[in-house]
N, C-alpha and C positions, 0 to 999 in steps of 0.2 A: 711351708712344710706340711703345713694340717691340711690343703688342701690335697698334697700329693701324696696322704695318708690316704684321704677318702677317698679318692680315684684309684689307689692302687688295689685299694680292699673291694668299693662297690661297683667300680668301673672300670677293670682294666685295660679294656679297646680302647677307652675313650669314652666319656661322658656325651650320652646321646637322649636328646631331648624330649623324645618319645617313649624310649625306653631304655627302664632301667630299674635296678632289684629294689622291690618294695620294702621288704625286713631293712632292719638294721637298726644304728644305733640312733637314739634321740637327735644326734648333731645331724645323721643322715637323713632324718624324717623331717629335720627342720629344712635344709636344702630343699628336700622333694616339693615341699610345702610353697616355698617361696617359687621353686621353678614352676609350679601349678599358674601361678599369676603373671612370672613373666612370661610363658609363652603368648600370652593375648600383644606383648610386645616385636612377637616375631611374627615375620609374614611371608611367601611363598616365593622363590628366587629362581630363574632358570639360567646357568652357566654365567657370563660375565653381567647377566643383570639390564643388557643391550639390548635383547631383541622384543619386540613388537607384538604384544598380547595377542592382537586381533589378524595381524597384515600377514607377517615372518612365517614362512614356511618349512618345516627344515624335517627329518628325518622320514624321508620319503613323500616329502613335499605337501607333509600331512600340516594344519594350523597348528597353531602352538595349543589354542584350546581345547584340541582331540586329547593330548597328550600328558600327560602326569607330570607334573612341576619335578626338577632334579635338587632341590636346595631352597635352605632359608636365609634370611636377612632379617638382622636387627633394626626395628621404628627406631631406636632411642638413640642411635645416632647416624648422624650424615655416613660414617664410614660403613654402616651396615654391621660392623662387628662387635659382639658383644662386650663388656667389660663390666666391673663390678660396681664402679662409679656408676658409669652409665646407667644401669640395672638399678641400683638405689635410688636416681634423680628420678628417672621414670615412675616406681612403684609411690613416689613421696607426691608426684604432680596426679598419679591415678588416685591417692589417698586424696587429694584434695578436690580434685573435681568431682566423687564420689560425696565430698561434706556438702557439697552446693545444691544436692541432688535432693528435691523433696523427700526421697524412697532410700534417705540415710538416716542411720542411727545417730545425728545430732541430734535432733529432738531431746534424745531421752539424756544425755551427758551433759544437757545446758539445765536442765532439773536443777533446781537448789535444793537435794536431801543429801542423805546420808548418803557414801557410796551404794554401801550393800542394797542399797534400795533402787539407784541407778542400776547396778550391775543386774537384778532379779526384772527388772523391766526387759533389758536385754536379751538374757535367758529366754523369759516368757516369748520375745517377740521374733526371737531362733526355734522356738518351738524344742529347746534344749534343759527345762525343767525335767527333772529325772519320776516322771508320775509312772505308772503301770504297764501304759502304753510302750513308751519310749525304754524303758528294763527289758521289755519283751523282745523290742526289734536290738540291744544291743547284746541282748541274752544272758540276762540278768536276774533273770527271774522265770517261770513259764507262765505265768496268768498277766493278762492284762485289765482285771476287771476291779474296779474299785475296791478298796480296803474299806471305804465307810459304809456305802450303800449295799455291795457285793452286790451290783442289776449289772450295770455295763462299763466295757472298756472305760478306763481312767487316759481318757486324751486330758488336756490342758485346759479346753471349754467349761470337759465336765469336770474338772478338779477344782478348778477356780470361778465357776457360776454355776452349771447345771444340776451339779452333785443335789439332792433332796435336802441334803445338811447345810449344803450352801446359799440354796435360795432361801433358806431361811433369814439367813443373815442378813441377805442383799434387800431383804423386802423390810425389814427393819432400818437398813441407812433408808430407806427412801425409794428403790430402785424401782419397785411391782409395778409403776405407774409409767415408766420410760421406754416404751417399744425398741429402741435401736438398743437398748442395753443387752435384750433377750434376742432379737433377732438378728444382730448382726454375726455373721461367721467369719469371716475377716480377722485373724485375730490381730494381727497390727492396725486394723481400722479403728476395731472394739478400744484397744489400749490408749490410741491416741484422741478417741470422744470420751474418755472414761475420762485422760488427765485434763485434756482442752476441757472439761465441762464441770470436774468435781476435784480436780489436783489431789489434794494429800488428803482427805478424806477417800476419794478411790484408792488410791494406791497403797495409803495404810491396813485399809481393809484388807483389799488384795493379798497382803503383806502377813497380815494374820492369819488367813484362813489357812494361806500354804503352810505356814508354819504349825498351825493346827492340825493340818492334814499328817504333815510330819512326823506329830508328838503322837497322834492317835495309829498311825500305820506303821511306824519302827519303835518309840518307846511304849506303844499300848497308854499311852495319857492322854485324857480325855479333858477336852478343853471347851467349855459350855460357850452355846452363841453369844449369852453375855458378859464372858471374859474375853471373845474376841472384839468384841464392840469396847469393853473398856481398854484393852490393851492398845487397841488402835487408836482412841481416845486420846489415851496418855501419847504416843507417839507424835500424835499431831499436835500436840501442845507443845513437846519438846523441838518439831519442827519449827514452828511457829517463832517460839522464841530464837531459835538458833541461826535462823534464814529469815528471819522475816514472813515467811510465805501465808499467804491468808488462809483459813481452814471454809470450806466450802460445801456445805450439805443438800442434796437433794430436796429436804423438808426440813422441816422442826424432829432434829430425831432425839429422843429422850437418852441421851448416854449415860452411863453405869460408871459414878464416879466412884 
């Protein structure tokens, strides 16, 4: 029934795979969403699917490779045609082959923290943290220039390392002395030498300064470097205890108990 609601409303020729009305309602947006990925499961069909890519001559004795394909066909099953089983076993075996793949996000869901702390890894590593930059392009705001420094755009680099207010911090855990810390632009490479090298001591920091940036650019609360060093402090202790996880510093850094 619900499906021959949605077709009646957003497709009433018929539901076609290339196009079709963008608006609508959350259930329709979720469809569009899901049909974005199965297409990578359909592939280019001409007539009964018989004749001969390379050899087969036909509509003026032109190759078939002159010619523009007339139809598609379902990968996900022998019959070619789609179905919703079919479509779910597919997206669940691309979900899996995509966890095997160095350049997925298990890394960061095998973490032992807190979620909120997995999920903001994530974020950062989508480039999907809501700093200055990313307000501007969803038009959210019209400046894209830092709220603390007010010098330049607020990308995710400079929110979370290069900010003036930031380096301060980071030269305090220990960081001033680690070339790849400062030069790498990569921001998924940055994240994954930061946890592979310093675990919950990086990512608590991390954790603070955003949240600092936060207090200081929407509630106007100013949060000193050495409340972000204790606040992180405290966090990794509470990690520590809760996960196990070893707490791992750059240097001897004096934290503010």
């Amino acid at each position: 029934m619900w499906v021959k609601v949605l077709c009646g409303k957003y497709a009433p020729g018929g539901f076609d795979l290339y196009k079709h009305k963008v608006d609508g309602s959350s259930v329709w947006r979720a469809v569009l969403q899901a049909k974005t990925m199965l297409l990578e499961g359909f592939s280019l069909k001409v007539g009964s699917g018989d004749v001969s890519f390379f050899f087969d001559r036909w509509m003026s004795n032109e190759p078939l490779c002159r010619k523009v394909p007339d139809g598609i066909t379902w990968q996900g099953d022998v019959s070619g045609v789609y179905s919703a089983k079919s479509g779910y076993g597919w997206l669940i075996n691309r979900e899996n082959a995509d966890l095997q793949d160095d350049s997925s996000w298990l890394w960061i869901w095998k973490l032992k923290l807190p979620f909120k702390l997995n999920y903001f890894l994530w974020l950062v590593c989508h480039s999907a943290l809501p700093t200055n930059a990313l307000r501007v392009q969803r038009r959210c705001t019209n400046s894209d220039i830092c709220g603390r420094c007010g010098v330049v755009s607020e990308c995710i680099f400079h929110c979370l390392r290069d900010c003036c207010k930031v380096r301060a911090v980071w030269k305090v855990v220990g960081m001033d002395s680690i070339p790849w810390f400062w030069n790498e632009h990569n921001l998924v490479q940055w994240l994954k030498n930061g946890v592979d090298n310093f675990g919950i001591t990086f990512i608590t920091v991390l954790w603070w300064i955003w949240r600092a940036r936060c207090a200081e650019c929407i509630a106007n609360e100013n949060i000193e470097m050495m409340e972000i060093l204790r606040l992180a402090r405290l966090m990794q202790e509470d990690i520590h205890r809760v996960f196990g996880v070893s707490i791992v510093t750059p240097k001897e850094v004096r934290w503010v108990s």
